[in-house]
GUKOL-740672 format. One line per field, with one value per residue (C-alpha): residue number from 1; x, z, y; residue in three letters. Coordinates in steps of 0.2 Angstrom, whole numbers, plus 5000, padded with zeros to 4 digits. Example, Ala and Ser with C-alpha at 12.3 -4.5 7.8 and 13.67 -1.06 7.14 Angstrom:
<recs>
pos: (1;2) $
x: (5062;5068) $
z: (5039;5036) $
y: (4978;4995) $
code: (ala;ser) $
</recs>
This chain:
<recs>
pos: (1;2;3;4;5;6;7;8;9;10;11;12;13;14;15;16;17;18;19;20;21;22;23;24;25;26;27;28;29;30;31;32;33;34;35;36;37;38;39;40;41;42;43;44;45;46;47;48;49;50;51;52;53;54;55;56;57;58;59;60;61;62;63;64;65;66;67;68;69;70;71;72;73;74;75;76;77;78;79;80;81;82;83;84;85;86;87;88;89;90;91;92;93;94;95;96;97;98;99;100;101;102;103;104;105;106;107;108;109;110;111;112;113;114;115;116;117;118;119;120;121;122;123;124;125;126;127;128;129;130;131;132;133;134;135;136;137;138;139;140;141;142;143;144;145;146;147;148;149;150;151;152;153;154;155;156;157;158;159;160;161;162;163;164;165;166;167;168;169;170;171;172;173;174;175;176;177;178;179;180;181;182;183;184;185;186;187;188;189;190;191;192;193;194;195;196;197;198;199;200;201;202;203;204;205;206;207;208;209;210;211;212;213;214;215;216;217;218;219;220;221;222;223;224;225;226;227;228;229;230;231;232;233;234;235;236;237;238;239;240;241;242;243;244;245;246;247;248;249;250;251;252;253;254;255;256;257;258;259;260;261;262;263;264;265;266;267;268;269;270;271;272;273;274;275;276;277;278;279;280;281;282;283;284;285;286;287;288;289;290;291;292;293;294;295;296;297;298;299;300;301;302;303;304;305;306;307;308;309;310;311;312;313;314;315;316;317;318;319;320;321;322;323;324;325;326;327;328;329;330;331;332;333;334;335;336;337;338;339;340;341;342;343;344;345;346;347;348;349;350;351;352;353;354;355;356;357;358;359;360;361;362;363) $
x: (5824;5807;5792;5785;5801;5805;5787;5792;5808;5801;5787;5802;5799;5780;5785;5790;5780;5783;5775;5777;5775;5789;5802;5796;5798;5816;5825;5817;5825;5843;5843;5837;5850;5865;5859;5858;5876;5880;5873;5880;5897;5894;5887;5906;5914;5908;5907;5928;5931;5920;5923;5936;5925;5910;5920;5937;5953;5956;5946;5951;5953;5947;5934;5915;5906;5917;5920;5931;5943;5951;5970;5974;5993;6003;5992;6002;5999;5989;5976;5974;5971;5958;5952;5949;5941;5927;5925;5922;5935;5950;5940;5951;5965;5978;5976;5981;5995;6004;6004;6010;6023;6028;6031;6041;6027;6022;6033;6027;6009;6002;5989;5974;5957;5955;5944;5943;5931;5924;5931;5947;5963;5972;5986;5975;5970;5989;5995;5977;5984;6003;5994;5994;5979;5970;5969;5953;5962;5967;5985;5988;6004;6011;6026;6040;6041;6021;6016;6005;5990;5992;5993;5979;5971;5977;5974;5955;5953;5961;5950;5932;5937;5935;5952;5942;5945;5966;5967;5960;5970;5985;5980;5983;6000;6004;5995;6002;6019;6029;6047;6051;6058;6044;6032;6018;6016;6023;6042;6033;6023;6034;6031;6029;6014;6002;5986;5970;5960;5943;5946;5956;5954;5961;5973;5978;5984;5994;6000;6006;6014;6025;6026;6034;6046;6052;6059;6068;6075;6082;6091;6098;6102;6097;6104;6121;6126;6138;6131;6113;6097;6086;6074;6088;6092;6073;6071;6085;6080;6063;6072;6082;6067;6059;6073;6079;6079;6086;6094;6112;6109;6101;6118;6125;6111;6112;6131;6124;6113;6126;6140;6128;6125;6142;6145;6130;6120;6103;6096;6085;6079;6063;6054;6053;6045;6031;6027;6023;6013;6005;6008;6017;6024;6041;6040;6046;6043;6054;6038;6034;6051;6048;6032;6031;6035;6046;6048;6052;6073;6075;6069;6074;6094;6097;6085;6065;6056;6053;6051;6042;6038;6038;6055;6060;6075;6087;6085;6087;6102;6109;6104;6116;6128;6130;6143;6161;6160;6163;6145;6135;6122;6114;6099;6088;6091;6080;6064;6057;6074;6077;6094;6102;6119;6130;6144;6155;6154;6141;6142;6139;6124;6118;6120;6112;6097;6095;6090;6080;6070;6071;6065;6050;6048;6051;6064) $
z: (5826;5830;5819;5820;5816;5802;5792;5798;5788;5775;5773;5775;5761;5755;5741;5729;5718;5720;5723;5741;5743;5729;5739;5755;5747;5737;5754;5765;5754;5754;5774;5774;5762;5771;5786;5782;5774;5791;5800;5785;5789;5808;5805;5793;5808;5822;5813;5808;5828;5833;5818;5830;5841;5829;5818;5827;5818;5825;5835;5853;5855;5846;5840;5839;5825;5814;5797;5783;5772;5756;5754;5736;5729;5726;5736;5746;5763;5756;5748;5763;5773;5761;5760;5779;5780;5768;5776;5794;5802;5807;5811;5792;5782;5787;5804;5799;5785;5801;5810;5798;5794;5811;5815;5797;5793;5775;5767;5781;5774;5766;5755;5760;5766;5786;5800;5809;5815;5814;5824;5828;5833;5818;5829;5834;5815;5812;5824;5816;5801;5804;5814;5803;5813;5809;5793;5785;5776;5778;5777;5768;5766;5752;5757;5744;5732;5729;5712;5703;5703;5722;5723;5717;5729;5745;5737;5733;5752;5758;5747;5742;5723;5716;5708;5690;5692;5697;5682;5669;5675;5674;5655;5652;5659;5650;5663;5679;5675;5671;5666;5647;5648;5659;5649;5661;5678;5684;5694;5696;5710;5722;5741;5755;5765;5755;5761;5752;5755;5753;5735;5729;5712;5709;5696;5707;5721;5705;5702;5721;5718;5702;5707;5724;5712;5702;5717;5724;5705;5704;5721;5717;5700;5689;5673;5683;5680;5666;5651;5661;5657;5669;5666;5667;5683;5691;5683;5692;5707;5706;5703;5719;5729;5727;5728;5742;5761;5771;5764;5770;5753;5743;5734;5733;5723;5713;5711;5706;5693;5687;5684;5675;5664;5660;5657;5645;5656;5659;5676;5678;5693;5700;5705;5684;5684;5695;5691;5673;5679;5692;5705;5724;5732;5738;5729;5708;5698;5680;5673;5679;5671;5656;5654;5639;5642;5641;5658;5660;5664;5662;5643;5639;5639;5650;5658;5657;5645;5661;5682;5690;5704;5713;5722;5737;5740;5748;5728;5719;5730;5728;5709;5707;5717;5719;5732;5725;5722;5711;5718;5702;5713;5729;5738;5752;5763;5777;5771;5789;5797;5777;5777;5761;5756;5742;5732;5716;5718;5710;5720;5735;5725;5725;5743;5748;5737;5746;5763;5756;5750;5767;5775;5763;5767;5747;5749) $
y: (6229;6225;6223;6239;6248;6237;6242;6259;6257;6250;6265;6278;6284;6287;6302;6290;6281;6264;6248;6246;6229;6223;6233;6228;6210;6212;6220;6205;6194;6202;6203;6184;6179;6189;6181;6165;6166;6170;6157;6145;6152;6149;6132;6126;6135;6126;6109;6113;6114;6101;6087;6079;6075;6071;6063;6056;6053;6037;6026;6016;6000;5984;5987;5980;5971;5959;5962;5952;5964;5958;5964;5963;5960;5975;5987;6001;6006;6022;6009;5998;6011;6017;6000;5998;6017;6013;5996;6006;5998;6014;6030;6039;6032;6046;6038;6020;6026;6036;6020;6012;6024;6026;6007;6004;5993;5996;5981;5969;5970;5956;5951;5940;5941;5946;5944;5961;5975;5991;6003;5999;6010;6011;6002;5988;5986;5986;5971;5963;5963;5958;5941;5926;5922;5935;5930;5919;5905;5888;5878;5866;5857;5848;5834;5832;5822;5819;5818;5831;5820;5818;5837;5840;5826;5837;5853;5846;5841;5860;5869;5862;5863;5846;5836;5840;5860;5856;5844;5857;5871;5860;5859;5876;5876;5893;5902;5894;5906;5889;5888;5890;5875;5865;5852;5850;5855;5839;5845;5863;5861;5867;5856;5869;5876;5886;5896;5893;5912;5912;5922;5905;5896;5880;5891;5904;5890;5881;5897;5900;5882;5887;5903;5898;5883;5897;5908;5891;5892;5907;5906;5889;5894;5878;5884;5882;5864;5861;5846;5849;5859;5865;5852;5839;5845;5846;5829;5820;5830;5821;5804;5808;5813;5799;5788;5795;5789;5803;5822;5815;5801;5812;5820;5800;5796;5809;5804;5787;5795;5802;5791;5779;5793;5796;5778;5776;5764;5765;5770;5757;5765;5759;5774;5778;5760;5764;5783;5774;5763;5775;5765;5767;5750;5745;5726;5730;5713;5708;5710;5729;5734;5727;5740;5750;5768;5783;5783;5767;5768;5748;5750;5769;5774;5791;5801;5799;5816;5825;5823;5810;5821;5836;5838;5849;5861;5847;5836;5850;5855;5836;5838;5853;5849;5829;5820;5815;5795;5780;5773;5763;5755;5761;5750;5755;5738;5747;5756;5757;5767;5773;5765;5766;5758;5763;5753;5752;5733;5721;5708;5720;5726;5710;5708;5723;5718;5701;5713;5721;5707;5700;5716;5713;5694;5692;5679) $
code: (unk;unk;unk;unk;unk;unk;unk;unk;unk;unk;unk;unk;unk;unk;unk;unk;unk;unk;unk;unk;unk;unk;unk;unk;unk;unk;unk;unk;unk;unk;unk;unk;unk;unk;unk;unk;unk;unk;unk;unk;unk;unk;unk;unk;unk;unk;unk;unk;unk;unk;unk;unk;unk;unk;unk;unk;unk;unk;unk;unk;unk;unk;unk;unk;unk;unk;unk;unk;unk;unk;unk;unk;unk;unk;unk;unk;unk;unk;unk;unk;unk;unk;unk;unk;unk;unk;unk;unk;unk;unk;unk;unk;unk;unk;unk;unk;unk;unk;unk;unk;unk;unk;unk;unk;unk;unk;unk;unk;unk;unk;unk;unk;unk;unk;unk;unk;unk;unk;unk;unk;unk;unk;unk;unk;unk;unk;unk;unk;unk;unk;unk;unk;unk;unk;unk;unk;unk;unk;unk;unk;unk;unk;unk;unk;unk;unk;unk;unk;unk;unk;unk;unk;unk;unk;unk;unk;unk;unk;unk;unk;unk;unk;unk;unk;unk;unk;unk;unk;unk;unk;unk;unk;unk;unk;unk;unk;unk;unk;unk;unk;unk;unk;unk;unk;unk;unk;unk;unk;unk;unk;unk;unk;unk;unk;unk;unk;unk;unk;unk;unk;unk;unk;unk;unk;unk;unk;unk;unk;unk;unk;unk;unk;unk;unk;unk;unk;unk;unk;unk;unk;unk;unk;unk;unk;unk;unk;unk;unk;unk;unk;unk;unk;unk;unk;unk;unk;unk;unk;unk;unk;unk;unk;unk;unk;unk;unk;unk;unk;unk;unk;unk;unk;unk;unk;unk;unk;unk;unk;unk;unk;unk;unk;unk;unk;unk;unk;unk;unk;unk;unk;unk;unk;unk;unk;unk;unk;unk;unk;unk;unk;unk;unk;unk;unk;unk;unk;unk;unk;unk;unk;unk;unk;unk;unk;unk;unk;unk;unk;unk;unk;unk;unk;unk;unk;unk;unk;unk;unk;unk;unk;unk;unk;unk;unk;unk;unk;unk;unk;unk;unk;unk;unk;unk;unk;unk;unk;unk;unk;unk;unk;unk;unk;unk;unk;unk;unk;unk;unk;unk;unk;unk;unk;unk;unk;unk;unk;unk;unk;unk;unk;unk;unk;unk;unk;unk;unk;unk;unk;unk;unk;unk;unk;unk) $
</recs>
């Protein structure tokens, strides 16, 4: 319709008495607003068709632009895809959870902070996130038989947290998840590799520690021994562990341990000496067994209030489930080649003792 035959519609009809120019005004309006619903409707159409190629479903390839994503414990596949849409990284969620889906992959997702980019595939994100490498943390290892104070020393040195921050969570041993029966977190801090994330306290890497003891726990099944707690059974392990030369002795001294037990001796076991004393060497003088303190086997009958150590799975193993044997004494003759000789016989005993003292030139 051109201008001059829209005025002429609109002066149609001149009989009337009416104010032209209000209904010239009101109809404009109607015809604007019909067609802009129109174009509107157009505009939700073609940006429906075109979206997928505005807006892809998924992206290709790796990606450009790194990025770091937390993964939090617990979260399902849904929320980590969610996580990584709103961080930029896969092009939509639906895209990464069918990936996921379609690979069996949900229960292989774990969490941890990552080093990734925007723009991936949603199957590149995927293999991203299964790689250890991929993930921004460091190891750190803890060796068996360590005690909790040197724990804390490696932990500190992993980390950046200082020694301080380790001792005062240990304080408050009711938030690490301890056993029932656990005193301290002394015994508790499982050896093994842990990862410290960038979201790590010096309590949450405790935590992974006791956290980590207790599932060893529950597939060894500590509350199994006959006449034993739990914490007699992690604190003999402790004794063995750091007693012990190689796995193959560990159940024979915990046979030893044992039989003096059963016949009312005391242990007089060096290792108790030196973890009251705070002290790591291989020469044990009269006068350090005569120290004063609970720990001390040489003055205290049975077994020390608690572990003397952290203790791996092969102790806790020996601990449970000791080697048959009338064994009362065992010596380590051979520190360097950690060869350690067994016998019912005091006279060997004492034999066996003279070669240690020559392997440390004490004689």
């Amino acid at each position: 319709m051109s201008p001059q035959e829209w005025d002429t519609f609109l002066l149609a009809d001149e009989a009337e008495p009416v104010d032209h120019e209000v209904r010239r005004d009101r109809t404009r309006k109607i015809v604007y607003a019909g067609l802009a619903a129109v174009a509107t409707a157009g505009i939700v159409g073609f940006y429906t068709l075109a979206r997928p190629f505005l807006a892809p479903d998924d992206f290709e390839g790796a990606g450009t632009g790194p990025v770091v994503v937390r993964i939090s414990a617990g979260e399902s596949a849904v929320q980590i895809a969610e996580t990584l849409a709103k961080a930029g990284v896969v092009a939509s969620s639906n895209a990464f959870v069918r990936e996921v889906e379609a690979r069996a992959k949900s229960g292989s997702l774990r969490p941890g902070d990552y080093r990734l980019n925007k723009g991936m595939a949603a199957s590149v994100a995927l293999d991203r996130l299964l790689d250890r490498d991929s993930r921004v943390s460091r190891r750190v290892t803890i060796p068996e038989g360590l005690r909790a104070k040197e724990v804390y020393v490696r932990l500190s040195a992993a980390s950046g947290f200082p020694v301080a921050e380790f001792e005062k969570a240990a304080a408050q041993p009711a938030a690490l998840g301890l056993p029932a029966y656990a005193k301290s977190v002394e015994g508790f801090l499982f050896p093994a590799t842990y990862e410290v994330e960038p979201s790590s306290t010096a309590r949450s890497l405790l935590r992974d520690m006791t956290a980590q003891f207790g599932r060893v726990a529950d597939r060894l099944e500590l509350d199994s021994l006959e006449g034993m707690t739990p914490l007699d059974v992690v604190t003999t392990a402790s004794i063995v562990q750091a007693e012990g030369g190689r796995d193959d002795d560990y159940p024979k001294i915990a046979r030893v341990i044992y039989n003096r037990l059963k016949k009312g001796g005391r242990l007089e076991m060096d290792t108790t000496v030196l973890y009251a004393q705070n002290r790591r060497t291989l020469n044990v003088s009269e006068k350090d067994t005569q120290v004063r303190s609970p720990y001390n086997t040489y003055r205290i009958d049975g077994l020390p209030p608690g572990p003397i150590g952290n203790p791996g799975e092969q102790a806790l193993r020996a601990a449970l489930k000791p080697a048959k044997g009338d064994w009362y004494w065992f010596v380590t003759t051979d520190p360097g080649r950690r060869i350690t000789k067994f016998t019912d016989n005091e006279g060997e005993f004492v034999k066996y003792r003279e070669e240690l003292n020559r392997y440390l030139g004490t004689n």
